[in-house]
FINU-421936 format. One record per atom (N, C-alpha, C): x, y, z; atom name. Coordinates in steps of 0.001 Angstrom, whole numbers, plus 500000, padded with zeros to 6 digits. Each point is the difference from the previous one (the first is absolute). Layout:
@X X | Y Y | Z Z | atom CA
...
# end
This chain:
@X 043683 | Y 629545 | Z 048783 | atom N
@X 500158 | Y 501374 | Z 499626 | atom CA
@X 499067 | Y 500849 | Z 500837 | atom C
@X 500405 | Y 501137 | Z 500390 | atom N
@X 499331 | Y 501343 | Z 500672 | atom CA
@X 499213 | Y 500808 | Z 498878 | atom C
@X 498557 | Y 500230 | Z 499949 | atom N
@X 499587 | Y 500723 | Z 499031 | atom CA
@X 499667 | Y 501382 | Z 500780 | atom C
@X 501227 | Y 500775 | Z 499455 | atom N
@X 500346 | Y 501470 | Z 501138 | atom CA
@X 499981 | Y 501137 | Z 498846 | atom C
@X 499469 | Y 501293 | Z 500119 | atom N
@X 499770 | Y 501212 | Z 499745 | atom CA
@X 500938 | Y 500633 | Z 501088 | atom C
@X 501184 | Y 500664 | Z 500051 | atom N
@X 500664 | Y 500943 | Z 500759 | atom CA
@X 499918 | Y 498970 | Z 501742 | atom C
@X 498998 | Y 500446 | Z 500774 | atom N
@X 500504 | Y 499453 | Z 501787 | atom CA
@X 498491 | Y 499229 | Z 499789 | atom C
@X 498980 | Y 499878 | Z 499018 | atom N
@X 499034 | Y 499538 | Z 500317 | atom CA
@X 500195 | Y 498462 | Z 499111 | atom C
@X 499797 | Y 499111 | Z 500675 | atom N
@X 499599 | Y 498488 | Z 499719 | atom CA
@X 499070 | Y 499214 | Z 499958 | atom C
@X 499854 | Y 499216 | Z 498825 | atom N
@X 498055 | Y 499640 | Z 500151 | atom CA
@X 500625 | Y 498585 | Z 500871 | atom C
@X 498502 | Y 499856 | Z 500720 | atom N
@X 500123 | Y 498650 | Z 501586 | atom CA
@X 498614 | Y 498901 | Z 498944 | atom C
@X 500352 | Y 498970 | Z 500505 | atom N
@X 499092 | Y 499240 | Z 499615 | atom CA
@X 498623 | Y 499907 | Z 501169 | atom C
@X 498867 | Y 500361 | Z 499208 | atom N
@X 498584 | Y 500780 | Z 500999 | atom CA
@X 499891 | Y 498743 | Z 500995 | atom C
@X 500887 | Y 498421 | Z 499788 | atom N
@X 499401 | Y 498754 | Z 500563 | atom CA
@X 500573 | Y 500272 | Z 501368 | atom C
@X 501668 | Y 499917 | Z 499221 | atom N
@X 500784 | Y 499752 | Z 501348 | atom CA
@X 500721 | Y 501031 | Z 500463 | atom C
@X 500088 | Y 501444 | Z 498796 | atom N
@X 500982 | Y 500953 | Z 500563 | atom CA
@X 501507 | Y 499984 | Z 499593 | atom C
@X 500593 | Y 498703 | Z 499670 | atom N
@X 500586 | Y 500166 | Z 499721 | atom CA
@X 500836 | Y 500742 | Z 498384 | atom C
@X 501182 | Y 500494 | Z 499559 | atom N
@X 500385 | Y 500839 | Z 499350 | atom CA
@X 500208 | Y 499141 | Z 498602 | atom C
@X 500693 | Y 498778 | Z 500163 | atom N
@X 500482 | Y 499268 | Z 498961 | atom CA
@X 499315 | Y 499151 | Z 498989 | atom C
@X 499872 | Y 500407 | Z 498688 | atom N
@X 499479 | Y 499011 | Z 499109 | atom CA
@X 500926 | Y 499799 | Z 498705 | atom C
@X 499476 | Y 498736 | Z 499599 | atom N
@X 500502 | Y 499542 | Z 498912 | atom CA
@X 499026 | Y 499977 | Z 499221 | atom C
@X 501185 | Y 500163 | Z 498310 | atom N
@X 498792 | Y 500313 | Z 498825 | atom CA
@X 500902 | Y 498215 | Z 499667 | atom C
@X 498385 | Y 499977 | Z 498885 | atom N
@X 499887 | Y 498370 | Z 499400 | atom CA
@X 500662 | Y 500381 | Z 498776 | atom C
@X 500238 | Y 501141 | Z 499233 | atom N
@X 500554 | Y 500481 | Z 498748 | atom CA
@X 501419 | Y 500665 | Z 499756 | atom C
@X 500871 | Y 500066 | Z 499786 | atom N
@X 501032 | Y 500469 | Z 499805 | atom CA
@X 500083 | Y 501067 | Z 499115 | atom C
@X 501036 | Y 501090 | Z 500269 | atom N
@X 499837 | Y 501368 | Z 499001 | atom CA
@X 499474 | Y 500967 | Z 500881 | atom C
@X 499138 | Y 501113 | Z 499274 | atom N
@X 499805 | Y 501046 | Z 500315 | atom CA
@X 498281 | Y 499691 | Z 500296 | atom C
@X 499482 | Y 500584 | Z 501287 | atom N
@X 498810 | Y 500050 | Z 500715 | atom CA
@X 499302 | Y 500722 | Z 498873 | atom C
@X 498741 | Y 499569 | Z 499994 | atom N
@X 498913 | Y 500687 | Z 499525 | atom CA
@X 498769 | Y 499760 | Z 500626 | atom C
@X 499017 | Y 501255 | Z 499744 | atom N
@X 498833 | Y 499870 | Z 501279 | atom CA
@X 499545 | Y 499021 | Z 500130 | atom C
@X 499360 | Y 499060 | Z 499307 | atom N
@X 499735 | Y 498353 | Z 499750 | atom CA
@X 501061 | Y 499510 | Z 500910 | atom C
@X 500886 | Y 499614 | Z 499772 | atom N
@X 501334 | Y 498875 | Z 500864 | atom CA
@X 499454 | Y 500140 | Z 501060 | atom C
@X 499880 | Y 498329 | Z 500303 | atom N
@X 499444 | Y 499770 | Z 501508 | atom CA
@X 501422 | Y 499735 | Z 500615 | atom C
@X 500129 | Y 500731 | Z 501523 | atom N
@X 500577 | Y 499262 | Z 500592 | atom CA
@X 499618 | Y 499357 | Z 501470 | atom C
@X 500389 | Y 498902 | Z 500593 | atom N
@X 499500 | Y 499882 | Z 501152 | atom CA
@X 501279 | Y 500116 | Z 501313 | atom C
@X 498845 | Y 500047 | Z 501404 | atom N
@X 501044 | Y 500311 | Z 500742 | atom CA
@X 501021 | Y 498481 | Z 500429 | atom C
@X 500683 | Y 500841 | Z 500625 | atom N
@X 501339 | Y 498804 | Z 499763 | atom CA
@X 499939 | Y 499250 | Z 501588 | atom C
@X 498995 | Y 500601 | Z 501005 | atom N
@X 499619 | Y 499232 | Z 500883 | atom CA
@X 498636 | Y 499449 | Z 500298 | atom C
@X 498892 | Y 500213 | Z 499528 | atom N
@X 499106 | Y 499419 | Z 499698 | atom CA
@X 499290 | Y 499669 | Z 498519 | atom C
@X 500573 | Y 500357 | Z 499256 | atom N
@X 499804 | Y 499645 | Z 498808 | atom CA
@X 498515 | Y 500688 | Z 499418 | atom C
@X 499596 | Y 501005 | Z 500591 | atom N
@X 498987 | Y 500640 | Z 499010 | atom CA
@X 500081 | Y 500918 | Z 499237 | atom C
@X 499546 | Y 500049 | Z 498917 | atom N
@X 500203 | Y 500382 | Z 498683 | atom CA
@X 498985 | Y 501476 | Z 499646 | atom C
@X 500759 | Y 500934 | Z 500023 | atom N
@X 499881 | Y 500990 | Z 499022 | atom CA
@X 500984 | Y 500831 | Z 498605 | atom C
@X 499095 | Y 500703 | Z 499587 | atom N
@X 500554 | Y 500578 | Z 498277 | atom CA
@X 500965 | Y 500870 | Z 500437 | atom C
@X 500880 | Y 500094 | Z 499512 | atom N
@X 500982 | Y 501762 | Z 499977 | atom CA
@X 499251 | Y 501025 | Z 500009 | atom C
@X 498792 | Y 499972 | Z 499761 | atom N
@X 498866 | Y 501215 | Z 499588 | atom CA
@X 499595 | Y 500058 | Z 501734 | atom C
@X 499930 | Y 499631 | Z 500402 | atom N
@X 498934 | Y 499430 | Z 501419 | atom CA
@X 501130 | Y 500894 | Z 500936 | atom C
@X 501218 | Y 499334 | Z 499684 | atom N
@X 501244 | Y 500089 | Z 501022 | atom CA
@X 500523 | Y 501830 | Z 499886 | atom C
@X 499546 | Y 500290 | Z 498825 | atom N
@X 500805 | Y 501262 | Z 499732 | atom CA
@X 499009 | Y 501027 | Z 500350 | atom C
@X 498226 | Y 499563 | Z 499703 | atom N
@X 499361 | Y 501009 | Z 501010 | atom CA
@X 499761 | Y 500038 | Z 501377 | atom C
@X 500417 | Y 498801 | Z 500140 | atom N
@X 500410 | Y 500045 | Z 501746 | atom CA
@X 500789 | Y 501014 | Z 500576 | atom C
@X 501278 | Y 500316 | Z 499087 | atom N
@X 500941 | Y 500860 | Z 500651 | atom CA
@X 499354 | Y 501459 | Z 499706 | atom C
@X 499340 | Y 499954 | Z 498865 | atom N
@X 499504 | Y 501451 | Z 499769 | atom CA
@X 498759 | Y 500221 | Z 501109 | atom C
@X 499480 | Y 499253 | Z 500530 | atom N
@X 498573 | Y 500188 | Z 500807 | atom CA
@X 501169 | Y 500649 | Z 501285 | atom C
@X 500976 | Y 499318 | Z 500303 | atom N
@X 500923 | Y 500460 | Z 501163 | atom CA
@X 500682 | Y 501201 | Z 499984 | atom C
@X 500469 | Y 500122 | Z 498627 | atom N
@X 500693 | Y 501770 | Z 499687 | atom CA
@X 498990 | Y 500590 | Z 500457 | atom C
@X 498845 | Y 499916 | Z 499263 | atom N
@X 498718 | Y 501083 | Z 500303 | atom CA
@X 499596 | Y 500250 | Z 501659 | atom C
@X 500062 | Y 498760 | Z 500009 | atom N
@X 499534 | Y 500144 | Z 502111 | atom CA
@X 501231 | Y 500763 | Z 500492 | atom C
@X 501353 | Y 499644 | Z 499755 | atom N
@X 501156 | Y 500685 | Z 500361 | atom CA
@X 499717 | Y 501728 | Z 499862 | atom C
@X 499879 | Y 500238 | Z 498823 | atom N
@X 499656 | Y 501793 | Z 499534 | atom CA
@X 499126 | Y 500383 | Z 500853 | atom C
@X 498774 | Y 499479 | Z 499654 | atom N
@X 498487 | Y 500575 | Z 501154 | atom CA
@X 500403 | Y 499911 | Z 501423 | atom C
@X 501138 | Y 499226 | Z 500333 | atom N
@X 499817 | Y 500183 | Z 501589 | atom CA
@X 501068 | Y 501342 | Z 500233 | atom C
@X 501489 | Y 499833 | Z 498933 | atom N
@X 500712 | Y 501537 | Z 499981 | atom CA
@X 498675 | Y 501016 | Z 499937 | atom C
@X 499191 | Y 500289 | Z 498874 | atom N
@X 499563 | Y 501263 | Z 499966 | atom CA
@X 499355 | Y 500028 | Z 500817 | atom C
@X 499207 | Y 499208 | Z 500713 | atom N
@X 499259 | Y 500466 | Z 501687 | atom CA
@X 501070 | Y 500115 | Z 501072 | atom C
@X 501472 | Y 499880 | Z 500157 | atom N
@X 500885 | Y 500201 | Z 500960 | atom CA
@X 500118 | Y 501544 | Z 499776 | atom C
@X 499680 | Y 500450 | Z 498357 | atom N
@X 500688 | Y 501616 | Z 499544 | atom CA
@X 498853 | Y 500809 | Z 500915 | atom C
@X 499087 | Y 499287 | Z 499678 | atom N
@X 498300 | Y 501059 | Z 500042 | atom CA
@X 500196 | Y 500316 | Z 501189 | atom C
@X 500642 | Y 499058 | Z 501323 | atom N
@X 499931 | Y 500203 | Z 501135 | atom CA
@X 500563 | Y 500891 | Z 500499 | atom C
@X 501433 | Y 499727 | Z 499416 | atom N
@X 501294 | Y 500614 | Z 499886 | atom CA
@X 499439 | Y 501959 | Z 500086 | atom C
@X 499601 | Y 500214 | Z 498719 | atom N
@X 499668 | Y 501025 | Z 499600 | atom CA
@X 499045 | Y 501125 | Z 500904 | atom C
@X 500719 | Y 500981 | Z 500186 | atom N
@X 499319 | Y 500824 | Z 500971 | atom CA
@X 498795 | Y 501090 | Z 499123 | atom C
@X 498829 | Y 500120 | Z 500711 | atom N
@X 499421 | Y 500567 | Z 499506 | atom CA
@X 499580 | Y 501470 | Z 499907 | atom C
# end
């Protein structure tokens, strides 16, 4: 499985890659570990989902410094 927010995807910090598997069946909760599906290291849904939010945020801050530039004074 892809743990994806809209175009952003959490990577596993080892190998990068996108794909993990959960050990639990059903519905994710921040606890549920899953690991990646090519090296096999293991993080929480919690871990994986502020990953993508640390990336929205870098995504925004780099738009609003493209505006600032943008913006004539």
């Amino acid at each position: 499985m892809i743990v994806q927010i809209r175009d952003i995807a959490a990577s596993c910090a080892a190998c990068g890659r996108t794909e993990f598997e959960s050990s639990t069946r059903g519905r994710l909760v921040p606890t549920s570990t899953l690991k990646c599906s090519h090296c096999g290291a293991s993080y929480s849904y919690l871990q994986l989902v502020d990953q993508i939010g640390q990336a929205a945020m870098r995504r925004a801050n780099q738009a609003l410094e493209e505006l600032k530039k943008k913006k004539p004074n």
